[in-house]
Structure formats: structure tokens, C-alpha cells
C-alpha positions as CSV (number, residue, x, y, z in Angstrom):
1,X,224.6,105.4,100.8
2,X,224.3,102.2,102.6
3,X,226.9,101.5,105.3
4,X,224.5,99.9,107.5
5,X,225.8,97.1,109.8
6,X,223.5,95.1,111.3
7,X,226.0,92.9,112.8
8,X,227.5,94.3,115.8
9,X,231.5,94.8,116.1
10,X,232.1,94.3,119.4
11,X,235.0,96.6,121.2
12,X,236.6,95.7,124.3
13,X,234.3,96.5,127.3
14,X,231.7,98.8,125.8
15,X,228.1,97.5,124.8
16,X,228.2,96.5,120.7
17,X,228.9,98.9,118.1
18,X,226.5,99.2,115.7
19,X,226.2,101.7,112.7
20,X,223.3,102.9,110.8
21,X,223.3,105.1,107.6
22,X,221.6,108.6,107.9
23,X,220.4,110.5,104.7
24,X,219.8,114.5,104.7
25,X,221.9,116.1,106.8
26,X,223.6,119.3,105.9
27,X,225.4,121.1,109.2
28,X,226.3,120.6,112.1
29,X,222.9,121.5,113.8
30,X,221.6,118.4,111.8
31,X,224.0,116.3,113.3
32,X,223.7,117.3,116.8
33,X,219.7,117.2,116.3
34,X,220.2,113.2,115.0
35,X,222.5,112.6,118.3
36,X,219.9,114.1,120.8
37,X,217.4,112.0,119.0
38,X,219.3,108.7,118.8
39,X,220.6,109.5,122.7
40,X,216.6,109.1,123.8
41,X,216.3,105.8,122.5
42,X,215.7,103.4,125.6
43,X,219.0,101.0,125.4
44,X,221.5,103.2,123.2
45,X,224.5,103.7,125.8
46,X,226.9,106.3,123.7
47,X,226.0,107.3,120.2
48,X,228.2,109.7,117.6
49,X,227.1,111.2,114.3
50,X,229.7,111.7,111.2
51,X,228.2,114.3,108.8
52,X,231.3,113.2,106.0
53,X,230.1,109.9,106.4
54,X,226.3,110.7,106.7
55,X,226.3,107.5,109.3
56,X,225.3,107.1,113.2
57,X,227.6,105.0,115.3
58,X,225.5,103.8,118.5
59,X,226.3,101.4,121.5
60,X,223.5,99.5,122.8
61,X,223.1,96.0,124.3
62,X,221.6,94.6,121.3
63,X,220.0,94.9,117.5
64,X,216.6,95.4,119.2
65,X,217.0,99.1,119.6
66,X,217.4,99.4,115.8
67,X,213.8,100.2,114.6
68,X,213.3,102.4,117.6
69,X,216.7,104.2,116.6
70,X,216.0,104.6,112.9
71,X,212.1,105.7,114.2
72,X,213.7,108.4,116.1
73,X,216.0,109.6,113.2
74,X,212.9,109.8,111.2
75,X,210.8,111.6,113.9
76,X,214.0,114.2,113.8
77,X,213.7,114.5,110.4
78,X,215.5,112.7,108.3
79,X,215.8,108.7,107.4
80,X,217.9,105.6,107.7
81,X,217.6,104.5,103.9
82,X,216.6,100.6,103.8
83,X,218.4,98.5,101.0
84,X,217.1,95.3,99.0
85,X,219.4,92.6,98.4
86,X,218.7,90.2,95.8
87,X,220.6,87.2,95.8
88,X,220.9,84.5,93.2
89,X,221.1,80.9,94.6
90,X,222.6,78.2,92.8
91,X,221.4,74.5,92.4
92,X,218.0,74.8,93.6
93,X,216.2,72.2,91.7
94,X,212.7,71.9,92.5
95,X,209.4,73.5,94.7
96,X,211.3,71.7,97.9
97,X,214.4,73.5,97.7
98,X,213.0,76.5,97.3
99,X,210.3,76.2,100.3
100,X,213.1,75.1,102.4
101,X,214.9,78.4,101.6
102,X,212.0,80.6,102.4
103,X,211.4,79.0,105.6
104,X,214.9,78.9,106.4
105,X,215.6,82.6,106.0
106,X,212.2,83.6,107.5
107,X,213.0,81.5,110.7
108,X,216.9,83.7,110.7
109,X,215.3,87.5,109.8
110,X,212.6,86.4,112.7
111,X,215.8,85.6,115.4
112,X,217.9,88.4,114.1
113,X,214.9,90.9,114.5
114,X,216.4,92.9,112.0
115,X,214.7,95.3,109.8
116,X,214.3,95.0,106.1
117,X,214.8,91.3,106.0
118,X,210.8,90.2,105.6
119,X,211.3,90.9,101.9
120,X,213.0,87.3,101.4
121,X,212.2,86.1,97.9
122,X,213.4,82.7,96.6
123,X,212.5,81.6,93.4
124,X,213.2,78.5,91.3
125,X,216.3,78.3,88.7
């Protein structure tokens, strides 16, 4: 299960919402042990835990409390599942386009600070 989102939504007055998948939890002792672990996290404001959804729902100023948070889920034992994404680009047609790509998305994961994005593969069609 992957509901991650890395972009924040953004409600009213209150810091950005951010939400992070959370795999292995069972009860409601697992729950509360993920909140007390996510609420330690220097930055996280307000945080809830939804064991139907198996997904953490955190306020915090911004995305750079995100490998901190899913550190502390996994020091509590259990894990914020990382996904791939492979995309297929269209009308790449040579070694330029696709250098450009890779540095493109490279310069983007490195402002976003944003796990999982190093991964960026772009190949040739």
C-alpha cells in the first residue's frame, strides 16, 4: 500500500499536511506506539495514525522532516514502504535528450529533498 504524499495539502492555518504510508500494524497499541514515535520527530506539529488505512497523517513546516519521520517509524518497529516509479518518456531522440533529463530530474529530487527519488533512470527510445 502506497498512499504516500510527498506534496503537502495545505489546510487553512495549520502547518502542511503530509501523509506517509505505514506497513505492519495490527492494534491499537501499534498505532499509538507509531504516533509517540512520529510525535518526537523535531518539526512534526500534530500527527494521527489510521490503522484501516495503515497511513500517518503529520503537520510539520516542511518535507524535510520526512526521512527523520519514516526513521522513527522504523526505529518503533515497523516501515514506511518506498515505491519505484518508472516512467516512459516520449520523443527522446538522442544521448542529449536523455542527459538533459537526468540532470533535470536530479537538480528537482535534490530541491524537493524527497526520499526515494535518487533512483531517476532515463534511457533512450
Amino acid at each position: 500500500m502506497s498512499n504516500a504524499s510527498l506534496s503537502p495539502t495545505l489546510t487553512g492555518s495549520q502547518a502542511p499536511e503530509w501523509r506517509l504510508p505505514i506497513d505492519g500494524m495490527t492494534c491499537a497499541s501499534c498505532v499509538r506506539r507509531v504516533e509517540n514515535a512520529l510525535a518526537r520527530v523535531p518539526g512534526v506539529q500534530d500527527v494521527a495514525v489510521n490503522l484501516a488505512t495503515e497511513q500517518a497523517t503529520l503537520h510539520a513546516d516542511s518535507g524535510a522532516v520526512l526521512p527523520a519521520a519514516a526513521k522513527a517509524v522504523a526505529d518503533a518497529g515497523y516501515e514506511v514502504p518506498r515505491e519505484t516509479l518508472e516512467l516512459n518518456i516520449a520523443d527522446m531522440t538522442c544521448a542529449s535528450c536523455v542527459a538533459a533529463r537526468r540532470t533535470g530530474a536530479a537538480r528537482r529530487a535534490r530541491r524537493a529533498r524527497c526520499p526515494g527519488q535518487p533512483g531517476d533512470r532515463a534511457r533512450k527510445a
